[in-house]
C-alpha positions as a printed NumPy array, in Angstrom:
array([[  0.   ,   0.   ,   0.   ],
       [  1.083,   3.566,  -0.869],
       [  2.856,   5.129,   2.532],
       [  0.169,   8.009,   1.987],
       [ -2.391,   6.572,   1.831],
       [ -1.202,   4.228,   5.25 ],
       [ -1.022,   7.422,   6.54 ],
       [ -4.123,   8.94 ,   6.007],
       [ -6.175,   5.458,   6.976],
       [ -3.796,   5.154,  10.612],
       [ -5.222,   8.695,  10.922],
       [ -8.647,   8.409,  10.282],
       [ -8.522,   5.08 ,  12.664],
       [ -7.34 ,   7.327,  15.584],
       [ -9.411,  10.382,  14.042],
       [-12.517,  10.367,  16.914],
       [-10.22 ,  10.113,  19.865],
       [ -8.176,  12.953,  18.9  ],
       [-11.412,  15.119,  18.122],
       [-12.827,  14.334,  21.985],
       [ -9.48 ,  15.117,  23.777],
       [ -9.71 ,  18.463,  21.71 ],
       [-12.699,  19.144,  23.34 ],
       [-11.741,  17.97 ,  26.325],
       [ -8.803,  20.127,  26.274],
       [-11.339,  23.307,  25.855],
       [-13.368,  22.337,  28.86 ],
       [-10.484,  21.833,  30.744],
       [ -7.918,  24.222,  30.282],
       [ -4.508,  24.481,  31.986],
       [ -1.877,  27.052,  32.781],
       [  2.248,  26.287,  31.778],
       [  3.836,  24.257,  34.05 ],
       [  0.503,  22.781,  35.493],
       [ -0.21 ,  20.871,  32.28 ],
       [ -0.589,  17.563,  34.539],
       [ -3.998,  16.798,  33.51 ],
       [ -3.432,  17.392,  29.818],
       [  0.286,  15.551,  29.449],
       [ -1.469,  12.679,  31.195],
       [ -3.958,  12.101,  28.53 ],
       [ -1.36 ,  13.068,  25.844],
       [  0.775,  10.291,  27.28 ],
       [ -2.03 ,   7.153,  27.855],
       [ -3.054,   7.948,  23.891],
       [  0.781,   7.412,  22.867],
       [  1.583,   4.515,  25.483],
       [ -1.474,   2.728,  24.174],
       [ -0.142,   3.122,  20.442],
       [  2.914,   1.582,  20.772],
       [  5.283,   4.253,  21.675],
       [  7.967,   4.501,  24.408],
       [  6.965,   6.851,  26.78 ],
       [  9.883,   9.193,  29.356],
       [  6.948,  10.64 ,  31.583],
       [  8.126,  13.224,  33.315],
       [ 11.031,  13.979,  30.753],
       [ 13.988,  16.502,  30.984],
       [ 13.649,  17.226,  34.696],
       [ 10.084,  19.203,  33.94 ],
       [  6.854,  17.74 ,  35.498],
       [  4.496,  18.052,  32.451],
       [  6.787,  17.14 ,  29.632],
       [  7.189,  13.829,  28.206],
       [  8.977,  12.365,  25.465],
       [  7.087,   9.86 ,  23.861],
       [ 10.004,   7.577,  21.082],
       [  8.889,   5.247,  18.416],
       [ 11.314,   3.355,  15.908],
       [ 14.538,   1.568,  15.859],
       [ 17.327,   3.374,  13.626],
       [ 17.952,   6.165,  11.323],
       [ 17.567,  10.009,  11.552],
       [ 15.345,  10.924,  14.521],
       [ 11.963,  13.457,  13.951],
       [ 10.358,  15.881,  16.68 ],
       [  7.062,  16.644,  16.555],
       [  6.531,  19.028,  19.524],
       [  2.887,  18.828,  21.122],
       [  2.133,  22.232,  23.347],
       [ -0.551,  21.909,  25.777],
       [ -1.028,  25.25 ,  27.85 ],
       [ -3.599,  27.216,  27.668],
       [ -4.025,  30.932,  28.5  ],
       [ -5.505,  32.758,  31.52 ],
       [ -8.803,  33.391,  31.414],
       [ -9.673,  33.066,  27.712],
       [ -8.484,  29.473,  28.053],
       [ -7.564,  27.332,  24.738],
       [ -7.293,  30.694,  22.748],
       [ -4.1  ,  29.969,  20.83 ],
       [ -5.53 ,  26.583,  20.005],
       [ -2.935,  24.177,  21.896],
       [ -5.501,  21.638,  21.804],
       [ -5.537,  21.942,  17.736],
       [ -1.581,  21.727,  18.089],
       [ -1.572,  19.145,  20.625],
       [ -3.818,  16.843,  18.59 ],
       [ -2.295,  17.262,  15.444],
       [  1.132,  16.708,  16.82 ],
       [ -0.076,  13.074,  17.957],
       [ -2.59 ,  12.567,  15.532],
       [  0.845,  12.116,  12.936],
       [  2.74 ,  10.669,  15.432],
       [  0.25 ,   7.761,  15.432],
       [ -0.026,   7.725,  11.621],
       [  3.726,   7.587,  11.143],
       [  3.783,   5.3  ,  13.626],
       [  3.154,   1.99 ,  11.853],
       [  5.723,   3.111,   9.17 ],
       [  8.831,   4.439,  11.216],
       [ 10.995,   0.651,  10.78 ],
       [  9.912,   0.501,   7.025],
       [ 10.731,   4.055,   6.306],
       [ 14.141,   4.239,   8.611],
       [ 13.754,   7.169,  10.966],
       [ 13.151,   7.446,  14.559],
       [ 10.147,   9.867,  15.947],
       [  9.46 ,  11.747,  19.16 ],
       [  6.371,  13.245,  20.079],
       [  7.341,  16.021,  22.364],
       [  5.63 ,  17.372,  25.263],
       [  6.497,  20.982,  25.544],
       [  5.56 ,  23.026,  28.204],
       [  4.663,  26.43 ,  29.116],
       [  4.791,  28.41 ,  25.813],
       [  2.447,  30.884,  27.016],
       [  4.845,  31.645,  29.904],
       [  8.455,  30.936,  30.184],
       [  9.374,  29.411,  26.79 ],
       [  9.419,  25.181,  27.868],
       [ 11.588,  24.336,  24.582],
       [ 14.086,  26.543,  26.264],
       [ 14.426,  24.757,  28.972],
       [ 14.339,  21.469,  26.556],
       [ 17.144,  22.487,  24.761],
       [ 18.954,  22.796,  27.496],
       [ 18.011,  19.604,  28.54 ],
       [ 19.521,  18.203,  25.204],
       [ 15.902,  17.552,  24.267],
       [ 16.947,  19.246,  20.497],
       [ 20.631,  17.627,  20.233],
       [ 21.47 ,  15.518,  17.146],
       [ 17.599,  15.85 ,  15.392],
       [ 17.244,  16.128,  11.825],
       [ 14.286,  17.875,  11.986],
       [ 11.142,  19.834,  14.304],
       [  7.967,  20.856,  13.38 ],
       [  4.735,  21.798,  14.895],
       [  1.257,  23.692,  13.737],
       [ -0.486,  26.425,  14.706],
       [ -4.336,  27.262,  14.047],
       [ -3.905,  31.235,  13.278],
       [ -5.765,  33.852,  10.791],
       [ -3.953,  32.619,   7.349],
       [ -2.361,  29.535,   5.364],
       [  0.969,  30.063,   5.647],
       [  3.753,  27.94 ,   5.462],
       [  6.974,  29.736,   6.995],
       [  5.78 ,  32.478,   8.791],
       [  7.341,  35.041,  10.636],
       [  7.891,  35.443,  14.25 ],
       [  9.364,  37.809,  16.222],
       [ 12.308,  37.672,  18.853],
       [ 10.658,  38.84 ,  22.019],
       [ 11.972,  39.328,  26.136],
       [  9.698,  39.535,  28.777],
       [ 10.29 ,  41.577,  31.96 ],
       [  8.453,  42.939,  35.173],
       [  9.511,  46.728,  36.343],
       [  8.927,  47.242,  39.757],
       [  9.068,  51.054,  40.989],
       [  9.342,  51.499,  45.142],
       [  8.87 ,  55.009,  46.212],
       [  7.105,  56.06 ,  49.65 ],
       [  3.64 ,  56.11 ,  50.768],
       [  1.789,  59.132,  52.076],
       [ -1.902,  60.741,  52.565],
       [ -2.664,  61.756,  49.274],
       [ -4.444,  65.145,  50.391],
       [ -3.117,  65.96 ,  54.027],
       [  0.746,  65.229,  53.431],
       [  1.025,  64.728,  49.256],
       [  4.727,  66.378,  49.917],
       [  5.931,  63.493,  52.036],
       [  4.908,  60.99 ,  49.569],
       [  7.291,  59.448,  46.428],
       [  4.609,  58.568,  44.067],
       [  5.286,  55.394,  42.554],
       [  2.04 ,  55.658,  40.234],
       [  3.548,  58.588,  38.892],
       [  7.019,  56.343,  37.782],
       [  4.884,  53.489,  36.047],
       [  2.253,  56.139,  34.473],
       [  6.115,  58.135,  32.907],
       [  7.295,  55.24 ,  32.009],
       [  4.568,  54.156,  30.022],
       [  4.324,  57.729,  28.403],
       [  8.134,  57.501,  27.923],
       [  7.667,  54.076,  25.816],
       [  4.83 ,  55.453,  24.008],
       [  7.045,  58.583,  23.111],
       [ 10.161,  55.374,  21.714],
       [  7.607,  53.733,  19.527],
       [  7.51 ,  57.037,  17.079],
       [ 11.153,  56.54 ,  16.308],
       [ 11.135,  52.562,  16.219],
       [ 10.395,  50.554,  12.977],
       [  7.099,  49.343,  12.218],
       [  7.699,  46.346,  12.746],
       [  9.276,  46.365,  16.374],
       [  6.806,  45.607,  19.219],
       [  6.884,  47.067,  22.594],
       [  3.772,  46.812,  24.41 ],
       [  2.985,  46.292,  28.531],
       [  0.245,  46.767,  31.479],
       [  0.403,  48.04 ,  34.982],
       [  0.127,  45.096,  37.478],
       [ -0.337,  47.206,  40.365],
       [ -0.892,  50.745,  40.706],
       [ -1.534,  51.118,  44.391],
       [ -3.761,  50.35 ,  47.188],
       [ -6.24 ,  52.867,  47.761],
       [ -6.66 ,  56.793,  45.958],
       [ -6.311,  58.63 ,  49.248],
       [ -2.657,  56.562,  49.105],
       [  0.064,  58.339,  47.519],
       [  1.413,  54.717,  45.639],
       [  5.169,  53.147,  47.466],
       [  5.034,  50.797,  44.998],
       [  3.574,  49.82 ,  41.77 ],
       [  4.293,  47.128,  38.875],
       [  4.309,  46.531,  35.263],
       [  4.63 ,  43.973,  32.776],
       [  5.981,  44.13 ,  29.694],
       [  7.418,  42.314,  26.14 ],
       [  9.802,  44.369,  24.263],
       [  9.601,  42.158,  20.684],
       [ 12.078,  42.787,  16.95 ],
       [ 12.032,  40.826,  13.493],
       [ 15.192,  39.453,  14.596],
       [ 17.239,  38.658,  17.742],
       [ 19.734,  41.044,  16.247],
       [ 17.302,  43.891,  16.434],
       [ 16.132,  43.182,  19.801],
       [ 19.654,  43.488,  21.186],
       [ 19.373,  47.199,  19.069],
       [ 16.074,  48.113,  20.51 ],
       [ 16.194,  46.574,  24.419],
       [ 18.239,  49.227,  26.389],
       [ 16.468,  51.904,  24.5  ],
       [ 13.69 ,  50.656,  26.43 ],
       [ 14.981,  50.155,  29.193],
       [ 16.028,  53.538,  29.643],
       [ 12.202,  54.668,  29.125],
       [ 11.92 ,  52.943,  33.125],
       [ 15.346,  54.505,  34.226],
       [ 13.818,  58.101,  33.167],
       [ 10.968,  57.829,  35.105],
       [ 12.719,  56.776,  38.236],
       [ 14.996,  59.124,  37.95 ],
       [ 11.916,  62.146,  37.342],
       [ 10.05 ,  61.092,  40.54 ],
       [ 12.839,  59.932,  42.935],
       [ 12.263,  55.974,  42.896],
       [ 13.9  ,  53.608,  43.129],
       [ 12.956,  50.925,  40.525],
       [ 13.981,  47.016,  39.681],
       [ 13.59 ,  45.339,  36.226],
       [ 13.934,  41.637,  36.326],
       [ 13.462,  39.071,  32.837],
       [ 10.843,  36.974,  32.833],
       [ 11.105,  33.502,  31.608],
       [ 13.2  ,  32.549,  28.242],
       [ 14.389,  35.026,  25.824],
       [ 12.382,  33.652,  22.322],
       [ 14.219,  33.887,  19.305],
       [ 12.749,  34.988,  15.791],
       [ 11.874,  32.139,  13.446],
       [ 13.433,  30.534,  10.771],
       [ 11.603,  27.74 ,   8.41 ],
       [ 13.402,  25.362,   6.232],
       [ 12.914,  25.452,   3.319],
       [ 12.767,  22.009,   1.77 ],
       [ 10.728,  21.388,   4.712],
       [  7.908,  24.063,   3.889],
       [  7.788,  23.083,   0.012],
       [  7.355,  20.121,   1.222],
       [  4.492,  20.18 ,   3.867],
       [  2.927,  22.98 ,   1.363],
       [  2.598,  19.959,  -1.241],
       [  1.029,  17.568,   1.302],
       [ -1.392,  20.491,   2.975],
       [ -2.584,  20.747,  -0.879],
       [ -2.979,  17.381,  -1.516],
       [ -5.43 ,  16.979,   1.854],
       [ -7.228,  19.953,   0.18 ],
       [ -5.546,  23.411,   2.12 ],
       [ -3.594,  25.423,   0.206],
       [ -0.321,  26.7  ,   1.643],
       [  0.637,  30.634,   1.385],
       [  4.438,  31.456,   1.421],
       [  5.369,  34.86 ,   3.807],
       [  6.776,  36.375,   0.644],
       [  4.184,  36.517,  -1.597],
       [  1.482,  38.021,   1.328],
       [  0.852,  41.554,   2.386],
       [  3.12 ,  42.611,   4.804],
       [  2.092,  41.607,   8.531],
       [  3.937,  41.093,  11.895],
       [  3.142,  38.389,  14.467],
       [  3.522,  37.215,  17.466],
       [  6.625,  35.252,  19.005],
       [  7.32 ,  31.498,  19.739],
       [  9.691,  29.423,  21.875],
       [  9.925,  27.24 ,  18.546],
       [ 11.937,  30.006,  17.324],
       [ 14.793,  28.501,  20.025],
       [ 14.354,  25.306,  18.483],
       [ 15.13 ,  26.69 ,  14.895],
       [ 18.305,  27.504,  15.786],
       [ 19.121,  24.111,  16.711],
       [ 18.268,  22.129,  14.113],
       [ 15.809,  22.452,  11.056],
       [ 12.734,  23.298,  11.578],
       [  9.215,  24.659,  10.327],
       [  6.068,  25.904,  11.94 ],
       [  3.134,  26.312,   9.482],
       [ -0.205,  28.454,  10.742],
       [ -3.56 ,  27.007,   9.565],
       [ -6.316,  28.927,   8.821],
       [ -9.64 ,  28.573,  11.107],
       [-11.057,  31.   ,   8.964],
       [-13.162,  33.423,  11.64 ],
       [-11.566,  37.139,  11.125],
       [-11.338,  39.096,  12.823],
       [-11.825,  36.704,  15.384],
       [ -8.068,  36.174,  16.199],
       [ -6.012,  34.437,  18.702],
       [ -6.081,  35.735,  22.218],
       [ -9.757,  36.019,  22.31 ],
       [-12.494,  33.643,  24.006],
       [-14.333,  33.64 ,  20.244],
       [-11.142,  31.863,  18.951],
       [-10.811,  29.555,  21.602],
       [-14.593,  28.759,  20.697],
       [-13.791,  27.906,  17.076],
       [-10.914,  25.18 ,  17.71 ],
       [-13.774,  22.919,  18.63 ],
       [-16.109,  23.593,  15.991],
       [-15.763,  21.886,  11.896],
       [-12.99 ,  24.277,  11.219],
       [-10.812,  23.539,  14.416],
       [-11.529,  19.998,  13.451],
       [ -9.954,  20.275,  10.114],
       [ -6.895,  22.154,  11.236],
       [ -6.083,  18.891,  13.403],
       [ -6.328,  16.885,  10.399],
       [ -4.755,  19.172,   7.714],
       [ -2.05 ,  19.385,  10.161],
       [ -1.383,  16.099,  11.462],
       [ -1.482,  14.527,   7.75 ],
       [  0.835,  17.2  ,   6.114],
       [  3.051,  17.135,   8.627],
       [  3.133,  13.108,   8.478],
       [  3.084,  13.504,   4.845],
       [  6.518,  15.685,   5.031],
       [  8.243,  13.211,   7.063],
       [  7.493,  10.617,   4.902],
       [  8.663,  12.739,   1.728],
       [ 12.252,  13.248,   3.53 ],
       [ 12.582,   9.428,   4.565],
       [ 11.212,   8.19 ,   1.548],
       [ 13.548,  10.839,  -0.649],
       [ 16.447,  10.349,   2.169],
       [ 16.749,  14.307,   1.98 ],
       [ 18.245,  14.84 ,   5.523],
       [ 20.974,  15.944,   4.514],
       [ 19.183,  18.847,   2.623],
       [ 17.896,  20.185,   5.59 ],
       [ 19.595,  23.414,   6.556],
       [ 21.569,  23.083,  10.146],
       [ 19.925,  24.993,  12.878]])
């Protein structure tokens, strides 16, 4: 039997199952790090299918690596899992997650015919911290051929763009006072965070249009007859390239530094989980998951040849720098509904969610099959 059309039968076999712990997922979302639930039923679908399973793996609680296949080049096909506060499954991990098994268990049967080795990969936390990081420093990432991962987003596109993006919290400490009896005896640290954020605003006039630089206050004080002794922010500083964000960073920074130096504060910035680096697709990989997304019926987009737009940022960007890699974004076609929002979350469980699982999971079987089949490892660009 073609090795396709194995594929696309071992799929539809496992098809139902994948579709319920997508909905499952949705109903029962869970923060990075605290994935225990959701790794658990990630793991008992792979276990049952034949694969090895390292539960916990790489010193982290919720990820798992689960190994299938004897010899030859090895595959990772990283599964996320997290889900956001409050608006839940609104980047679609559970259309990632599912995917990611769903061709794992496809290419399962065909791993010691085809000579390559495959890991499904549980990655944490990529709402949060950045869990590949900390996989990669594991040696999660060391001597693969090749990574991939989907992504339900706004439009088909193959090799999109992501941008390099640090995290960090700003802390300003000043002095607390009666805000009407004794306002002089009082270092307002309201008035530090509310500069600073006028000070940033001011920077993004002179940065590029495609730089990023956008935060909240965490806590602006206690009570209004308070003059503020402390307040908090939060805040991503993101660039096209890691390059640039080394360029634009202490320009920000210096935003903070002005306005504890204007109201007499004293002020901490600390990072925040993993610097994520920008993206980079390969691209004999994309060509060839953009032939097997068209012959399941979705029609790839390349970056280049779409209107200009920026995006958001990825931990998978780490992993491109390790090894080859690609990251395609599949269509649930609801805009302006995008990701972020409770509406989006909504639609990974509906027809269209439903399709990106399978679109996904049999392209990016489909691809791995193409390299083995082809033996084109070695035309994979290095990380």
């Amino acid at each position: 039997m073609d090795a396709k059309k194995r594929l696309y039968d071992e799929f539809a076999r496992h098809e139902p199952e994948l579709l319920e712990t997508s909905r499952w997922m949705y109903d029962n979302p869970e923060l990075g790090n605290k994935e225990f639930r959701t790794s658990a039923k990630y793991v008992e679908i792979l276990s049952a299918n034949g694969f090895d399973v390292e539960y916990p793996a790489y010193d982290l609680e919720t990820a798992f690596a689960a190994r299938i296949g004897s010899s030859g080049p090895e595959v990772v096909i990283c599964a996320e899992m997290d889900a956001l506060p409050e608006v839940g499954h609104a980047c679609g991990h559970n259309i990632i997650g599912m995917a990611a098994i769903g061709a794992g268990l496809a290419l399962a049967p065909l791993v010691e015919d085809l000579g390559f080795r495959l890991t499904v990969l549980g990655t944490p936390a990529e709402e949060t911290i950045g869990g590949k990081v900390d996989l990669i420093n594991a040696g999660a990432f060391r001597d693969i051929a090749a990574a991939m991962m989907i992504h339900p987003a706004t439009r088909d596109v193959v090799d999109p763009e992501f941008l390099a993006i640090s995290h960090i919290s700003v802390e300003f400490f000043g002095h607390e006072a009666h805000a009407s009896s004794s306002p002089d005896l009082g270092i307002n640290a309201l008035d530090a965070a509310v500069q600073a954020y006028g000070n940033v605003s001011t920077l993004r006039q002179q940065l590029r249009e495609t730089d990023r630089v956008h935060g909240i206050i965490t806590n602006g004080g206690a009570a209004p007859n308070i003059i503020p002794g402390y307040t908090s922010m939060s805040w991503g500083i993101r660039a096209p390239t890691d390059e640039r964000l080394d360029e634009i960073y202490p320009r920000v920074i210096r935003c903070f530094e002005a306005a504890a130096l204007a109201t007499g504060c004293r002020m901490e910035i600390k990072k925040v989980g993993h610097r994520y680096k920008d993206m980079r697709s390969d691209p004999v990989m994309a060509e060839l998951y953009a032939q097997n997304s068209e012959r399941v019926g979705r029609k790839m987009n390349f970056f280049g040849d779409l209107p200009p737009a920026t995006s958001g940022s990825t931990d998978m960007g780490n992993v491109a720098y390790e090894c080859p890699t690609i990251h395609p974004m599949l269509d649930l076609y609801g805009y302006p509904i995008v990701n972020h929002q409770r509406e989006f979350a909504a639609l990974t469980i509906t027809e269209v969610g439903d399709r990106a699982i399978r679109d996904g999971a049999l392209a990016m079987a489909g691809t791995i099959v193409d390299l083995a089949e082809g033996d084109r490892w070695e035309e994979l660009q290095s990380g």
